[in-house]
C-alpha distance (Angstrom), angle and dihedral (degrees) to the residues before:
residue distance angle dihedral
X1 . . .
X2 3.90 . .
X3 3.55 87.1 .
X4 3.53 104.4 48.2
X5 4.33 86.6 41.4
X6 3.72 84.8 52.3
X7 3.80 92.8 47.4
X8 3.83 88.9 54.2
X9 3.21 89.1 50.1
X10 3.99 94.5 60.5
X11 3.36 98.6 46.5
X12 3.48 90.5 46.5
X13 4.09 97.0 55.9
X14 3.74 122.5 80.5
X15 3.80 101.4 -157.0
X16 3.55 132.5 62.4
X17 3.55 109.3 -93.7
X18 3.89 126.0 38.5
X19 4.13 115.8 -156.1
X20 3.67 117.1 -150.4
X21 4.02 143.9 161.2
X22 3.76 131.9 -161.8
X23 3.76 95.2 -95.1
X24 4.13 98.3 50.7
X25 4.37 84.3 47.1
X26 3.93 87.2 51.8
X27 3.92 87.9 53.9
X28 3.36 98.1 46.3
X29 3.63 85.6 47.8
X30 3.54 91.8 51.6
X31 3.72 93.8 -128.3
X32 3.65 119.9 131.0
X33 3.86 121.4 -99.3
X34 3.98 105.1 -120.4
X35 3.62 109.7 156.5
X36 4.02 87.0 -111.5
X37 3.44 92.5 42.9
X38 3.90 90.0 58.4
X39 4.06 91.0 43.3
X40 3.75 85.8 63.0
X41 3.46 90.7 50.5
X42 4.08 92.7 50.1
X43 3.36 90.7 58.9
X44 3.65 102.7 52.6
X45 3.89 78.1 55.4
X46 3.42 101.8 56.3
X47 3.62 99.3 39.8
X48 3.88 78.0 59.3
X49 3.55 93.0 51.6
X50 3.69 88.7 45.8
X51 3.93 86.7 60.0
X52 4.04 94.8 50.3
X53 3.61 96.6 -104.6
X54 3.93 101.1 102.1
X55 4.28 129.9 36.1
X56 3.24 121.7 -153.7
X57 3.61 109.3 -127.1
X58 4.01 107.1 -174.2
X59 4.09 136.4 -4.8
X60 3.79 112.5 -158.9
X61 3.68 137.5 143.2
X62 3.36 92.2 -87.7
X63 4.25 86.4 63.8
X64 4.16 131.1 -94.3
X65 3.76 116.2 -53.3
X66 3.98 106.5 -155.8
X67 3.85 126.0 -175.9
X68 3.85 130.1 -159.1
X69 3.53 115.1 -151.2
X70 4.10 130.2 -156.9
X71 3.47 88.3 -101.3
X72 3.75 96.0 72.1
X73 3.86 119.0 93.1
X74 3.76 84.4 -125.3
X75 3.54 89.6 55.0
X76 3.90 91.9 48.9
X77 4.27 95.3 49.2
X78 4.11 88.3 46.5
X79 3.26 93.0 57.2
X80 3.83 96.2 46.3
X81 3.89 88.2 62.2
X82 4.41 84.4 -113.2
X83 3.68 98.0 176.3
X84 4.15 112.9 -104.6
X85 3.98 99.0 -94.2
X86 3.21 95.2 57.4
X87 3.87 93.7 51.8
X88 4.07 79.2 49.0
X89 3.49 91.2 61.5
X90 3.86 96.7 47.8
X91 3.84 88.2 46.6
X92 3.95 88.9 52.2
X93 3.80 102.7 43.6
């Protein structure tokens, strides 16, 4: 679900770069935003981020802000309209 919120997302933005946190994902997702729910969330994130496809922007006390940008790989399949397992697998390898 983060994926496929996150691929909306993409091909929804007309600039380069789309900034997001945990709790705006679990909107568009349409999940609710329980502190537990959003931890889940976070780490789908940051094992993205671990795999190049995400920066983290920001960490404050108000959470981590992190921004993909249309250099990413993600970024690129998104905007192609590649159907949401594939962008699963991307996000997982």
């Amino acid at each position: 679900m983060v994926v496929a919120a996150l691929a909306k997302m993409i091909r929804s933005t007309k600039g380069t770069m789309l900034t997001f946190n945990a709790k705006k994902i679990a909107v568009i997702a349409g999940l609710p935003t329980h502190p537990v729910v959003l931890t889940l969330i976070k780490e789908v994130i940051e094992q993205m981020r671990a795999r190049g496809l995400v920066r983290r922007i920001s960490k404050s006390s108000h959470g981590v802000k992190y921004a993909i940008t249309r250099d990413s790989p993600f970024w690129l399949l998104a905007k192609a309209g590649e159907k949401t397992p594939m962008l699963e697998v991307i996000a997982r390898d």
